[in-house]
C-alpha positions in Angstrom: 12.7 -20.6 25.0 13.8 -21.0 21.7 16.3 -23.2 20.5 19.6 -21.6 18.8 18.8 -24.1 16.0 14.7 -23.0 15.7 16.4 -19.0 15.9 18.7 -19.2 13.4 16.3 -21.0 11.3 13.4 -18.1 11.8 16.3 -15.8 11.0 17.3 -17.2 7.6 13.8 -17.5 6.9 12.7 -13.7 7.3 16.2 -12.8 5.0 14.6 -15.2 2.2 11.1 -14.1 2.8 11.7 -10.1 2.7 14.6 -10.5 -0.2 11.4 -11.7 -2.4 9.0 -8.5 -1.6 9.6 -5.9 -3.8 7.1 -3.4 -2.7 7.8 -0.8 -0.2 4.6 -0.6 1.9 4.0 -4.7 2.0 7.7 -4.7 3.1 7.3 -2.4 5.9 4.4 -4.6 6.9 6.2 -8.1 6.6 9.3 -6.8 8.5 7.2 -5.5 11.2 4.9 -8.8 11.4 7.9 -11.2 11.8 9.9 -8.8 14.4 6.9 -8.9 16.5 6.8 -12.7 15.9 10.2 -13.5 16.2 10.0 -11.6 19.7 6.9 -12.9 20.9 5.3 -8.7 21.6 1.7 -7.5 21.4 2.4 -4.2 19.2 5.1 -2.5 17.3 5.7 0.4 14.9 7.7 0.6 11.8 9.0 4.3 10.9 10.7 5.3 7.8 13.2 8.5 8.1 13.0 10.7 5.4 15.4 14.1 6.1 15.1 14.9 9.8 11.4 13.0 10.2 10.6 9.9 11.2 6.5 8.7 9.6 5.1 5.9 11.0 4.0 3.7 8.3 2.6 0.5 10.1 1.5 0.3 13.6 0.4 -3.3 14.9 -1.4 -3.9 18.2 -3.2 -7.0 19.0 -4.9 -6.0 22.3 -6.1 -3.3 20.1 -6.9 -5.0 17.3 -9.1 -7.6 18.9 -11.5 -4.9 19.8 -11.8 -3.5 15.9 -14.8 -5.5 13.7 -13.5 -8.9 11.8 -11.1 -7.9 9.0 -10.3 -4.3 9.9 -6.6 -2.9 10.5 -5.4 0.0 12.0 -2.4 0.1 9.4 -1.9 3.5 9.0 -1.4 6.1 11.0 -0.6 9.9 10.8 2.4 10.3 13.1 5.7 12.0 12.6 8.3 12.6 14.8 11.1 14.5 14.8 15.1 12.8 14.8 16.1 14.2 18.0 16.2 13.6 21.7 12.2 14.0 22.1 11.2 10.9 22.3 12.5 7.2 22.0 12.0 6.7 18.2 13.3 9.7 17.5 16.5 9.1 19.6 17.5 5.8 18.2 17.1 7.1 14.9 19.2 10.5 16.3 22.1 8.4 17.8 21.5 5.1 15.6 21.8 3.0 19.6 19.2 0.9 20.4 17.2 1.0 23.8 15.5 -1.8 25.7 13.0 -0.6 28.4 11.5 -2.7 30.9 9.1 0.1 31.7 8.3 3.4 29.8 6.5 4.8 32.8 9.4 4.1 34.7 12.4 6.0 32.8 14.8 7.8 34.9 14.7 10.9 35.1 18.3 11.8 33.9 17.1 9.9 30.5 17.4 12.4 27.4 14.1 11.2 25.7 11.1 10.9 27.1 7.7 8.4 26.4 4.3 9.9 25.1 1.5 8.8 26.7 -1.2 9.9 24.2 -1.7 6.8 22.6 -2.2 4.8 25.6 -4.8 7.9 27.1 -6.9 7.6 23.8 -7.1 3.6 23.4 -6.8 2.8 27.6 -3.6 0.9 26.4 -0.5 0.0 29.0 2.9 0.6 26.7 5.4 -1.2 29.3 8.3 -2.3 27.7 10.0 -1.7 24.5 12.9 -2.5 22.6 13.6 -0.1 20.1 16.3 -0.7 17.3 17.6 1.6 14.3 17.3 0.4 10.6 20.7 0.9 9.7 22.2 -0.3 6.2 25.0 -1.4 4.9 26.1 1.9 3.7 26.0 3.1 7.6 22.8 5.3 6.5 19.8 4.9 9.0 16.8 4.6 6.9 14.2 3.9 9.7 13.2 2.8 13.2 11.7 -0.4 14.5 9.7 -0.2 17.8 8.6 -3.2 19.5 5.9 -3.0 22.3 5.5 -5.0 25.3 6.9 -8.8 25.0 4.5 -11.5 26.9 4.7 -15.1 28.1 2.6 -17.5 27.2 0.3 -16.8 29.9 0.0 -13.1 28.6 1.6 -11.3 31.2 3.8 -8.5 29.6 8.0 -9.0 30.7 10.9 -7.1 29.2 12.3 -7.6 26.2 15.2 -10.6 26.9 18.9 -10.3 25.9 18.1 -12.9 22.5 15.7 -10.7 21.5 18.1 -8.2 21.1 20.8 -10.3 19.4 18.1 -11.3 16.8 16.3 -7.9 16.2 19.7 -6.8 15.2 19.8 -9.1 12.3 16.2 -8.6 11.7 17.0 -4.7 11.7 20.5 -5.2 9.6 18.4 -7.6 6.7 15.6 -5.1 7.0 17.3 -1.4 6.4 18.7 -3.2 3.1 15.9 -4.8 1.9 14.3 -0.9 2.7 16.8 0.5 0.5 16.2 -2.0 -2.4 12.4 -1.1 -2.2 12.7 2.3 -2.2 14.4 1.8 -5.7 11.7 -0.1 -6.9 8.9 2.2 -5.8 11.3 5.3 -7.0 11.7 3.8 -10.8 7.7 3.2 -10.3 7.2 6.5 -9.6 8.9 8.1 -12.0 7.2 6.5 -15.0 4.1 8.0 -13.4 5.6 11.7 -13.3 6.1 11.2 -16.4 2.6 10.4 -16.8 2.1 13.7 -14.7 3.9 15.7 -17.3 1.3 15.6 -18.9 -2.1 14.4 -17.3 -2.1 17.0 -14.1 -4.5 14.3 -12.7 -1.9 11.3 -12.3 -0.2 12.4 -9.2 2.3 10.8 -6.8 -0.4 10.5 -4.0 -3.3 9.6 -6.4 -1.4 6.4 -7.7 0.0 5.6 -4.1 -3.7 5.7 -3.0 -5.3 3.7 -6.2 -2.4 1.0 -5.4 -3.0 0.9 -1.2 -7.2 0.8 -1.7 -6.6 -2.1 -4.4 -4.0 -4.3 -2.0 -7.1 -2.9 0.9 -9.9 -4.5 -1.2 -7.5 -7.4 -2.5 -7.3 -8.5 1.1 -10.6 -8.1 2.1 -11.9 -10.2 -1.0 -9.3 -12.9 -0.3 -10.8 -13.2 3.1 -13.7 -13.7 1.9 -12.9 -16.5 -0.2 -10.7 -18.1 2.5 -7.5 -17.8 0.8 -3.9 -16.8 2.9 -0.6 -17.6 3.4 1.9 -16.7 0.9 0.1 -16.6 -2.6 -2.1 -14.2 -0.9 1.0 -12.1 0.2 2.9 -12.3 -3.5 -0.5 -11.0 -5.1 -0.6 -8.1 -2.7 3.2 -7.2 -3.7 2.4 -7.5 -7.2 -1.1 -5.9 -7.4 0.3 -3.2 -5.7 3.2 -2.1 -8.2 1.0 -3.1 -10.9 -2.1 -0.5 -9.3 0.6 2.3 -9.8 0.8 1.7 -13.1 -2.9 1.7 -14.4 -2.5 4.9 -16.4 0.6 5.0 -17.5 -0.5 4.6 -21.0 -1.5 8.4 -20.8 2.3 9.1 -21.6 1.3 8.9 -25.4 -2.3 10.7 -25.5 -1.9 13.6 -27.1 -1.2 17.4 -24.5 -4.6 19.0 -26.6 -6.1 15.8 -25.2 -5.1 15.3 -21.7 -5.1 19.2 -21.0 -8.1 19.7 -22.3 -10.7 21.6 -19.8 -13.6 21.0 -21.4 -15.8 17.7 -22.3 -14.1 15.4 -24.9 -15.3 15.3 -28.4 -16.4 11.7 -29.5 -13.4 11.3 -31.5 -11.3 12.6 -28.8 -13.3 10.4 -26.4 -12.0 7.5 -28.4 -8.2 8.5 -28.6 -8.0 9.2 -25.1 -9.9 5.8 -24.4 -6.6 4.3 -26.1 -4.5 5.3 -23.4 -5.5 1.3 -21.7 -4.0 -0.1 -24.9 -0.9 2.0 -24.8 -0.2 0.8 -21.5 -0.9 -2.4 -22.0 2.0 -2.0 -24.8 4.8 -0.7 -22.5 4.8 -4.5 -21.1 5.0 -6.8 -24.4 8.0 -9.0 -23.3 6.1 -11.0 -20.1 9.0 -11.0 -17.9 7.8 -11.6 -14.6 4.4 -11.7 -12.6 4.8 -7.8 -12.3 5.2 -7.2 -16.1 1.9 -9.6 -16.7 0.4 -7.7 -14.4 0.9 -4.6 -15.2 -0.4 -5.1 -18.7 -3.4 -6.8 -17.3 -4.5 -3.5 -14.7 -3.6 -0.9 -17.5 -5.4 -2.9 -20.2 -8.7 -4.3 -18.1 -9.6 -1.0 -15.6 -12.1 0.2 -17.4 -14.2 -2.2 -18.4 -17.7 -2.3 -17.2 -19.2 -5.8 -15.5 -22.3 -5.6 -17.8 -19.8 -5.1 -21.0 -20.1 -1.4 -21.4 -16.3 -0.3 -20.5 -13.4 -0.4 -22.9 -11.4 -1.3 -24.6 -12.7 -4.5 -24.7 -11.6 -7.4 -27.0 -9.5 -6.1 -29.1 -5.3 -6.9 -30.5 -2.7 -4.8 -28.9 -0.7 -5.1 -32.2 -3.7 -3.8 -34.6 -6.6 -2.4 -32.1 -9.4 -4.4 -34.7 -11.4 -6.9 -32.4 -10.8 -10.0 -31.8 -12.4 -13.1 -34.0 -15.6 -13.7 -32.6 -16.1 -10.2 -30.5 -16.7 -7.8 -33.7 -20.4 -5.7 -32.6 -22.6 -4.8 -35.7 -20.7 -1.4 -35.6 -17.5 -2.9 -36.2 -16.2 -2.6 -33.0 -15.2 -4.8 -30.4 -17.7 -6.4 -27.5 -16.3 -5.0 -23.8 -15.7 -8.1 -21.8 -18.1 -8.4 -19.2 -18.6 -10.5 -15.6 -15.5 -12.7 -15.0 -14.0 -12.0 -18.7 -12.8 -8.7 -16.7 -9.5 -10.2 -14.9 -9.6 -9.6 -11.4 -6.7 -7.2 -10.5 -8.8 -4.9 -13.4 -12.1 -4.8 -11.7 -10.1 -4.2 -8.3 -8.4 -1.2 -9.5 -11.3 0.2 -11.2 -13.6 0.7 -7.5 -10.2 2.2 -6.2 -10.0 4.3 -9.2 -13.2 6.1 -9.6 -13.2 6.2 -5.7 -10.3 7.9 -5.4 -11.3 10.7 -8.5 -14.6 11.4 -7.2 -13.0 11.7 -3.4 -10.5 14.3 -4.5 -10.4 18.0 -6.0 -9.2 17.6 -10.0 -8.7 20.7 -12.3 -12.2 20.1 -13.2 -14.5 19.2 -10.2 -13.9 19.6 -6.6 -14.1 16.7 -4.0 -17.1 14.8 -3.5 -18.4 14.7 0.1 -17.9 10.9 1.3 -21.5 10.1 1.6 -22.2 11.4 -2.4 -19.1 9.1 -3.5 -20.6 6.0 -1.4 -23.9 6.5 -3.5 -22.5 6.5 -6.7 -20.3 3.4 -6.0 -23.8 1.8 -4.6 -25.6 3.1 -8.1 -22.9 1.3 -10.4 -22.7 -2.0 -8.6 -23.7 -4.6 -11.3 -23.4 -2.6 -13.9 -19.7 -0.8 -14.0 -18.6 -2.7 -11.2 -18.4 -6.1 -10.0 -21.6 -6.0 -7.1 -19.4 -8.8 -4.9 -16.0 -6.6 -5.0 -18.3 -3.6 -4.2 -19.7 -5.3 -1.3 -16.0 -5.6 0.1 -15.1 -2.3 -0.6 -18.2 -1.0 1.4 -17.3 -3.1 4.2 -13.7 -1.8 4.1 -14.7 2.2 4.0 -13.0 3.0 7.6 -9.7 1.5 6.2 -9.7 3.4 2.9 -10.7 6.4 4.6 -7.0 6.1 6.8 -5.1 5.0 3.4 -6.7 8.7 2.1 -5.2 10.1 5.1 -1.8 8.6 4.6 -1.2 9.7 0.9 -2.8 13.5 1.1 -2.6 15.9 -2.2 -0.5 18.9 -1.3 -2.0 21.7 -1.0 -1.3 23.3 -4.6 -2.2 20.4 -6.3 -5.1 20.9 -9.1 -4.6 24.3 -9.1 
């Protein structure tokens, strides 16, 4: 048993940790991680309420997880459940009272909600006990529900939840809902630069940029694992590649309608203004703030060069769009930067971008079929993108497939 010393400790830790994530999802995902730590439990979910729904944005499961290959997550999920008396998330969020079962399959019958077995049917996974809190601000205003699954001893063996746990989750859940709200601020004013974006580029929607940004945090993690790297560097670049993903074309907010709307193929010279739409992004960051402004500037400026030096905009002043000394091409303009001259965060988001446009319907094209967008990712390795992050992204297909999932189109869009 923990000491109260080593509790509070833990406590005050998470409060620091989660006050310095500014991103909605990686939040989700860090409050959810340490919960289940802090309480010692094999699985958990993480819902967000938005009106009368609950969505399930992170689900963790270890017993489950240790049967997936090295590297993959089951992150996201496609659940939603109603705020009402139907089932135990959706009566804590209902009633904002938490509940700690010692056994789901053991609830008394005169209980108001009841526990779904469908999960543990489809994976041959024994859900016993739960504790179950509300994310409650503040304000008062229940933004989500946090479901922990199945506490164990150190021998394994799975015991209900104990009365410290509960103490604890409630300052977990109380830090949490505001740290939730904060987020959701963020990700809001994020957002809304885009739709202004989507005034007048029909392409830049809300789910396209939520996808770009969850496939480049996806292949981010993938290629850190690769290189050995974790711990909290690797978690800061995730929050920051992520906000900085949703802003790769925000630049388009000054390329002209007659451009952008367009339905036909570009003229050369309108080929070259719209290419301009990197720079102008790059432009909305001049005064390097933070980390998040650098990086910003860095993903709108870099995502479309080409590894072999082909892309654009290449090396070139933001303040007078002439080359740089020493890059100037016989043609007088500037030399793409090529290999490693490409920053990172820009050859990440350009596999997630193309993937992500040749995956969905546009204006102009309807979806490729999976297997035809595979090939033509395969085709450009080496040439427009870096062949080591492709090899990652290949490896990671069944996890961008459920971030697709998580962040449909609706069902006008395009039209």
């Amino acid at each position: 048993m923990k000491s109260y010393n080593d509790t509070l400790q833990q406590l005050l830790k998470f409060g620091l940790d989660i006050s310095q994530i500014k991103d909605i999802d990686l939040l989700l995902e860090k409050i959810l991680s340490e919960a289940r730590s802090f309480t010692g439990c094999d699985a958990g979910t993480i819902y967000v309420k938005e009106g009368s729904w609950l969505y399930a944005r992170y689900s963790q499961n270890d017993t489950v997880h240790s049967q997936l290959a090295p590297h993959r997550t089951s992150v996201y999920t496609n659940i939603t459940i109603p705020v009402d008396n139907s089932s135990i998330a959706g009566y804590v969020a209902a009633t904002g009272h938490m509940l700690n079962i010692p056994d789901v399959y053991q609830l008394d019958g005169s209980a108001p909600y009841s526990f779904n077995r469908s999960f543990d049917a489809l994976t041959s996974y024994r859900t016993v006990s739960q504790l179950v809190f509300p994310l409650t601000s503040m304000r008062g205003e229940t933004v989500g529900v946090l479901q922990l699954i199945n506490a164990k001893q150190p021998d394994n063996s799975v015991v209900p939840f104990q009365g410290d746990d509960e103490s604890g989750i409630h300052y977990f859940a109380v830090t949490a809902a505001n740290a939730i709200e904060r987020a959701k601020m963020t990700r809001e004013i994020i957002l809304r630069m885009n739709r202004m974006a989507e005034l007048r580029d029909p392409k830049e929607t809300g789910p396209h940029v939520n996808r770009v940004a969850a496939y480049a945090v996806a292949l981010f993690e993938g290629w850190a694992a690769r290189k050995g790297l974790g711990g909290d560097e690797v978690d800061r670049t995730r929050d920051i590649l992520r906000m900085a993903a949703m802003l790769h074309d925000v630049g388009k907010v000054a390329i002209s309608d007659t451009i952008l709307k367009k339905p036909g193929r570009f003229t050369p010279d309108e080929y070259e203004l719209m290419k301009l739409h990197t720079v102008h992004g790059a432009r909305l960051f001049p005064d390097l703030y933070s980390e998040l402004d650098e990086a910003a500037a860095t993903v709108a400026l870099n995502h479309h060069e080409h590894w072999d030096g082909n892309g654009y905009p290449g090396h070139i002043s933001l303040a007078t769009l002439k080359p740089l000394p020493g890059y100037e091409q016989p043609d007088g303009t500037a030399r793409g930067k090529k290999g490693e001259e490409i920053p990172l965060f820009g050859r990440i988001v350009a596999i997630a971008d193309v993937y992500d446009a040749l995956s969905n319907r546009r204006c102009y094209k309807e979806a490729w079929d999976e297997a035809a967008v595979l090939e033509e990712l395969k085709k450009d390795s080496g040439t427009v993108f870096d062949p080591e992050l492709m090899e990652v992204f290949l490896e990671s297909v069944d996890t961008m497939r459920q971030i697709a999932a998580q962040f449909p189109d609706p069902p006008d869009a395009h039209n």
